[in-house]
N, C-alpha and C positions, 0 to 999 in steps of 0.2 A: 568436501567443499574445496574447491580450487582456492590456490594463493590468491588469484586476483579477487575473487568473489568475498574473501575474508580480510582484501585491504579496504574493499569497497565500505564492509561492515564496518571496520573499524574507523576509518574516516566518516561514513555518517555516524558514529557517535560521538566521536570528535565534533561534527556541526551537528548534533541536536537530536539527530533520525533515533526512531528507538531503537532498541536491542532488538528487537522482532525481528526488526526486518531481514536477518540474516537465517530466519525459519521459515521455509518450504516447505507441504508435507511431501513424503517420499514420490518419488515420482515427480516432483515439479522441480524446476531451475530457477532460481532468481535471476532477472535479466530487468535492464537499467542501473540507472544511478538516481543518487540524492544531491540536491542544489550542492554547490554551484555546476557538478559537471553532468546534471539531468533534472528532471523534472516530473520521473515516472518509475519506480519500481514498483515490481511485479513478479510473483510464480507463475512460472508456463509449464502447464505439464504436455509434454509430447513436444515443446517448442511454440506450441501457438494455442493452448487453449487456456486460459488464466484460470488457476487454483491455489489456493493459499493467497497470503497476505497481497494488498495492492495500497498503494501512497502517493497521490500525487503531488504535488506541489504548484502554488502561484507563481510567475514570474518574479515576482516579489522574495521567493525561498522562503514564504510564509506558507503551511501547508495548506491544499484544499479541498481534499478526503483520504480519508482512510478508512479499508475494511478487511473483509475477507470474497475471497472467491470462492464457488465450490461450483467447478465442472462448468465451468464459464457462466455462472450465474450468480448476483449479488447475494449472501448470504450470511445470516448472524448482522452484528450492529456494527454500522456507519456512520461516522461522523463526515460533518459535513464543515467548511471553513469559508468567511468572505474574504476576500485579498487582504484586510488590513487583520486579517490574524481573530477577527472577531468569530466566535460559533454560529454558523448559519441555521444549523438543524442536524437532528440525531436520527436517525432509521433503522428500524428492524426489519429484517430480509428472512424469506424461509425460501430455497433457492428462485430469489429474482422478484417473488410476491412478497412487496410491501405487507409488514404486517401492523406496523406499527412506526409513528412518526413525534417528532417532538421538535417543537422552534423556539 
């Protein structure tokens, strides 16, 4: 893990971001950032295909999903967030097929 990639980690736990976020499985790079200097991290394996953890964030730096990726498709549970921080809904992913949903 690069310095920069493990200051990033440690400044979003400083504002809030989980720990996760600084887990990739092998083969993928974390690329973004967490409010206030982004609005999108992400695992890219090969640089552009999303695997592992993703988090976006509201303009607001209230979050407005987080899950996982696998091989660029939605996978495992999702949550889902409205701008003012309130739970919009929870999803269950088997890669990309909803399986299961909850509001």
């Amino acid at each position: 893990m690069s310095w920069v990639w493990r200051l990033m980690v440690i400044g979003g736990l400083l504002l809030g971001t989980s720990a996760q976020a600084g887990k990739c499985p092998d083969g993928s790079d974390p690329v973004g950032a967490s409010p206030p200097k982004g609005y999108q991290l992400v695992c890219l394996k090969d640089g552009r295909q999303k695997h592992g953890l993703a988090i976006t964030w509201h303009s607001s730096g209230k979050k407005k999903n987080q899950g996982q990726f696998k091989h660029g498709e939605y996978h495992g549970k999702w949550r889902f967030w409205h701008a003012d921080g309130s739970k919009k809904m929870v999803g269950s992913f088997l890669l990309g097929k909803l399986h299961g949903l909850a509001i």
